[in-house]
N, C-alpha and C positions, 0 to 999 in steps of 0.2 A: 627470474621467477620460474620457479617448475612449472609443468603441464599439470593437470591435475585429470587423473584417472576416475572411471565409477564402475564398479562392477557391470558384468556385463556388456562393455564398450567392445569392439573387435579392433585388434592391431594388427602390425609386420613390425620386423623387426629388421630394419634396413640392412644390417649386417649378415644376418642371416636370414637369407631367402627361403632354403629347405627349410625351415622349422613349419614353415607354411602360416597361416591363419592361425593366430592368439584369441582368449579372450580372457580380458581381466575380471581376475576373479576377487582381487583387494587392493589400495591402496592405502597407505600410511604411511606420511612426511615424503621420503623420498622414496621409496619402494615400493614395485608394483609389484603383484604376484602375476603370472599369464601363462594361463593353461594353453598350446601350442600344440595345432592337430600332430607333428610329429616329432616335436620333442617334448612333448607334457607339462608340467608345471615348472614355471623358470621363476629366478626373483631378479626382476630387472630394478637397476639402480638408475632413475631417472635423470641426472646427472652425467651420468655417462654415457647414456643412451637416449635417443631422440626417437621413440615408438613413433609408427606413423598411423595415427585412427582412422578407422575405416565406419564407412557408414553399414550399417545391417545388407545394405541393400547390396553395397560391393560385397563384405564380405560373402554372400549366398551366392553370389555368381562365380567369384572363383575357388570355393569350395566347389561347386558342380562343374567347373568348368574343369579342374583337375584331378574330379574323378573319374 
């Protein structure tokens, strides 16, 4: 069974570390959309990829903690 995404949730993207803090912007069937502080909008294909969600509360700390 897929994961199931909601807009506005915050990921990582275990693969790649530098893209930094996502946050879904859609999902549909198996496709997420995630806008990524340093790679921008990606379309990740859940199937292939394992996003790891982040609570609001992690993501704010290492978005500050990496600026």
């Amino acid at each position: 069974m897929l994961a199931q995404f909601s807009p506005g949730q915050y990921v990582r993207h275990p693969q790649e570390p530098n893209w930094g803090i996502g946050q879904v912007q859609s999902s549909v069937a198996d496709r997420v959309t995630v806008n990524f502080e340093n790679a921008g909008k990606q379309l990740i294909i859940v199937g292939m990829v394992e996003l790891i969600v982040l609570s609001a509360e992690e993501a704010h700390k290492e978005q500050n903690r990496t600026r």
